[in-house]
C-alpha positions as CSV (number, residue, x, y, z in Angstrom):
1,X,25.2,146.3,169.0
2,X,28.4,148.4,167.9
3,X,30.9,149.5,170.0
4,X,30.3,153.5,169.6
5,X,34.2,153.3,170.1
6,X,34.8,151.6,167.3
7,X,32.0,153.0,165.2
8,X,34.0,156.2,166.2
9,X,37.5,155.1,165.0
10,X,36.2,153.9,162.1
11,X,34.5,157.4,161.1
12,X,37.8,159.0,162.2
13,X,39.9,156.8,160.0
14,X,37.1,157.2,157.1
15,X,37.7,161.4,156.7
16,X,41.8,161.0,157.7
17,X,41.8,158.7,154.3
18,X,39.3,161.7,152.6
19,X,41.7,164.4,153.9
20,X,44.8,162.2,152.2
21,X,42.5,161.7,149.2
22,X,42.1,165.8,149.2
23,X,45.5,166.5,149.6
24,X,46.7,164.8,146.4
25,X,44.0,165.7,144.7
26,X,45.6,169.6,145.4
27,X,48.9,168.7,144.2
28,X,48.0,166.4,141.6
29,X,45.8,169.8,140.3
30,X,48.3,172.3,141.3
31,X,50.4,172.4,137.7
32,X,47.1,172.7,136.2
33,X,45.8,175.7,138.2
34,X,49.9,177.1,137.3
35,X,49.0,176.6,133.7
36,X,45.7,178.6,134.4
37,X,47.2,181.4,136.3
38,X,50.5,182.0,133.7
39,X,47.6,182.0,131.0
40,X,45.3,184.8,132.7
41,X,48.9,186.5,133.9
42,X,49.4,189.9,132.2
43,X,53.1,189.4,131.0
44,X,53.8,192.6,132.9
45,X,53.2,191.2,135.9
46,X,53.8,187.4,135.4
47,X,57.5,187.1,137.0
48,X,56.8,189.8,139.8
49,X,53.4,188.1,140.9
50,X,55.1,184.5,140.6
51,X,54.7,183.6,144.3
52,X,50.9,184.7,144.4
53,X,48.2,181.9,143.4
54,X,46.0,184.5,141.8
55,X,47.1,186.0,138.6
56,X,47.8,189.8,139.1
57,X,46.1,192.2,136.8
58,X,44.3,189.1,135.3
59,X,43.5,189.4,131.0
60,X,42.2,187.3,128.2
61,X,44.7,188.8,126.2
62,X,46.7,185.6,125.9
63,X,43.9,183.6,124.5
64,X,42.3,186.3,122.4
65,X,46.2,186.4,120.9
66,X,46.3,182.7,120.0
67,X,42.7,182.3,118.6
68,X,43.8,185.3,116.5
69,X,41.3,188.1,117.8
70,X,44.1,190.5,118.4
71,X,44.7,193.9,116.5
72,X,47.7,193.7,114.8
73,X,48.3,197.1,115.9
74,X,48.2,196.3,119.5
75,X,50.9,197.8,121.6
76,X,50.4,194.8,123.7
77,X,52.0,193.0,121.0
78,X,55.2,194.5,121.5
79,X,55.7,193.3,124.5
80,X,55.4,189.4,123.7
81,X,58.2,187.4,122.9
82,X,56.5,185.1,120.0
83,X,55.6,186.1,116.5
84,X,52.2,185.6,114.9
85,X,50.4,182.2,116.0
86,X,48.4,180.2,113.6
87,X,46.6,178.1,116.3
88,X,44.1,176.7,113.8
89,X,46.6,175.7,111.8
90,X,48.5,174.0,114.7
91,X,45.7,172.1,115.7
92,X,44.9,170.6,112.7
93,X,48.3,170.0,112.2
94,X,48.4,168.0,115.7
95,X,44.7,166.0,114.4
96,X,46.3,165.0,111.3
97,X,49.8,163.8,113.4
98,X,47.9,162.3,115.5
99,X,45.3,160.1,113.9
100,X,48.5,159.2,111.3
101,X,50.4,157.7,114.4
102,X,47.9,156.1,116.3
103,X,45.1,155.1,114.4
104,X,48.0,152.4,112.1
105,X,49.3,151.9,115.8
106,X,46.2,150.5,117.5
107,X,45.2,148.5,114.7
108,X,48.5,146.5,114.2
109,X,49.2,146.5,117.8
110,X,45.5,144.7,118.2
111,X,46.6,142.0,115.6
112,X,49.9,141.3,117.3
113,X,48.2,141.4,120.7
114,X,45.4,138.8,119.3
115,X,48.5,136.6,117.6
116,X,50.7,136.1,121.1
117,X,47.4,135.6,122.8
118,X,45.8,133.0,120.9
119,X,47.5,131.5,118.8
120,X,50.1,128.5,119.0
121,X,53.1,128.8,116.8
122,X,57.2,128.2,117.2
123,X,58.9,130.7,119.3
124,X,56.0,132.8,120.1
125,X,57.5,133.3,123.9
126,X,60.5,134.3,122.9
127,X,59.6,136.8,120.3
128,X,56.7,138.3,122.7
129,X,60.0,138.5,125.3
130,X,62.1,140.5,123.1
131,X,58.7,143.1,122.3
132,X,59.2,142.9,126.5
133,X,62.1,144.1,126.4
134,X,61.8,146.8,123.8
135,X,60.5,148.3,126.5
136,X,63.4,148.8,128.4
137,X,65.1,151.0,125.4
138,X,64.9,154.5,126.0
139,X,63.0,156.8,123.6
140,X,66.1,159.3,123.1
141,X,68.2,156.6,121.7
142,X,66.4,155.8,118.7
143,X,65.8,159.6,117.7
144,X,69.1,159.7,115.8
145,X,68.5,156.4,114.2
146,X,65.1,157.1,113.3
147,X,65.8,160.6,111.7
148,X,68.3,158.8,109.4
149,X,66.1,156.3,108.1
150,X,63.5,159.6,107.8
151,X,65.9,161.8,105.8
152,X,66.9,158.7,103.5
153,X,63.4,158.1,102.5
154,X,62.8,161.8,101.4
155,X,60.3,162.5,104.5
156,X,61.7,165.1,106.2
157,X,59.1,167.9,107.0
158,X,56.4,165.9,105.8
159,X,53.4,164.1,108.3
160,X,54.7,160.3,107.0
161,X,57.9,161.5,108.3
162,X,56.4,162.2,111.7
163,X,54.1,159.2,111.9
164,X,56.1,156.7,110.5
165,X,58.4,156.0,113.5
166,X,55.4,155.3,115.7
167,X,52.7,154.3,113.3
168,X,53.0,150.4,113.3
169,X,52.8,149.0,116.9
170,X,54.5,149.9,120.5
171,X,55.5,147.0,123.2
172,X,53.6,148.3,126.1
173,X,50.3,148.9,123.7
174,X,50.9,145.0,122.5
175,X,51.3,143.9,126.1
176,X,48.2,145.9,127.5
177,X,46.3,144.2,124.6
178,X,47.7,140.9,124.9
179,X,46.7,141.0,128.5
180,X,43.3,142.3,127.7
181,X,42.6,139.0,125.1
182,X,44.2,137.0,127.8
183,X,41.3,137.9,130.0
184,X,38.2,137.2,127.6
185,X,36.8,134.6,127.9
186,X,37.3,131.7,125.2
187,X,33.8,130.8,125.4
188,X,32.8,133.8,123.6
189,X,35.1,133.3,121.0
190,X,34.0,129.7,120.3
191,X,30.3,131.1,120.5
192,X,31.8,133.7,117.8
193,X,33.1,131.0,115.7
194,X,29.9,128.7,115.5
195,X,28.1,131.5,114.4
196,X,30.0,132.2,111.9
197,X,32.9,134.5,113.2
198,X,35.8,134.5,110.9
199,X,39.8,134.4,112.9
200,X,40.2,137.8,113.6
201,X,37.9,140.6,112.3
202,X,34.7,139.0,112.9
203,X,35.7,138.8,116.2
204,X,36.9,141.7,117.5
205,X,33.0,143.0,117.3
206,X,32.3,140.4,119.4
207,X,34.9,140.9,122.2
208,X,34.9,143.1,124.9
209,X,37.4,145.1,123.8
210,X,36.3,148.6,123.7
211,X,37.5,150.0,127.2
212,X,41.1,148.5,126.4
213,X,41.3,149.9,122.7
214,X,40.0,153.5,124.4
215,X,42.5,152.8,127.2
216,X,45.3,151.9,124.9
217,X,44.4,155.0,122.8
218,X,44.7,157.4,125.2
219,X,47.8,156.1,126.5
220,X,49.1,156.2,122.5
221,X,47.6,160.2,122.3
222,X,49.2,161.2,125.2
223,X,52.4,159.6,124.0
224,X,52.9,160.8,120.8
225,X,51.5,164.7,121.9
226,X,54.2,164.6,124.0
227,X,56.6,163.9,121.4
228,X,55.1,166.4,118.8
């Protein structure tokens, strides 16, 4: 039989680790329920009720602005500090940016991911070394650089002028990959191949790779929103 001492101690440690679980849980939320609050926040009232966690005088006035729905002879406009917001326009401005950048980016990163994985050829731990240590470059230093190659090609203000920098392939999106081919089997490969599989199209079909691409995707989307 138990020990109902230990069965004890074991329940107690059980809801302490729930507790921990709940309390990051709160703060991992709590910018998310700030974001909420500032939105529903009547701009009256949003810096003098800044230490309360319910909006004061809460409004849809903020969202009914953005989507547009607003009088344009609302007093209420008067006392915002932005102009006129196209949001529609904005989103599909940010869907267009978006699938540009990360659709090319997934795709070439796949291929480069499938060639340091799985193929044999001269120099191919050196090279995926240096795609290492791209990693280690910070984002800010190639902005300059980047904007210059951008303004010589005649892109400026234009969605290949935006893409561009990050449409081909990242280093952490080709290691995440590389890892993920590491881990599939070769067996289904060579099952692949004697039915028929071509190198690399045919096969990708037949890999598991769907929860990596979706992974590395939205890794790639939050990236480059963040950029925008």
């Amino acid at each position: 039989m138990d020990n109902p001492t230990s069965s004890s101690g074991r329940f107690s440690r059980r809801w302490l680790g729930y507790a921990v679980l709940a309390l990051f849980a709160i703060i991992s939320l709590g910018p998310i329920w700030i974001a909420a609050k500032t939105a529903l926040s009547d701009s009256r009232t949003l810096f003098s009720g800044a230490s309360s966690l319910l909006p004061q005088d809460p409004t849809l006035f903020n969202f009914e602005r953005v989507m547009g729905l607003v009088n344009p002879s609302d007093p209420r406009l008067e006392q915002t500090s932005f102009g006129k917001v196209d949001f529609y326009r904005a989103l599909m401005n940010s869907v267009i940016f978006t699938l540009l950048a990360v659709v090319p980016q997934i795709v070439c990163s796949a291929m480069a991911a499938y060639a340091f994985a799985r193929l044999r050829f001269p120099g191919r731990r050196l090279i995926f070394f240096l795609f290492l240590c791209a990693t280690m470059i910070p984002g800010v230093v190639l902005f300059i650089p980047n904007f210059i190659l951008i303004k010589d090609l005649g892109w400026l203000n234009t969605f290949q002028g935006m893409a561009a920098p990050y449409a081909l392939m990242t280093p952490f999106a080709v290691f995440f990959l590389r890892q993920m081919f590491l881990s599939t089997p070769r067996e289904l490969e060579e099952s692949a191949r004697i039915d028929g599989a071509k190198l690399l199209f045919d096969l990708f079909p037949r890999c598991p790779t769907d929860p990596s691409l979706g992974t590395g995707d939205a890794d790639d989307f939050v990236r480059v929103e963040r950029l925008e």
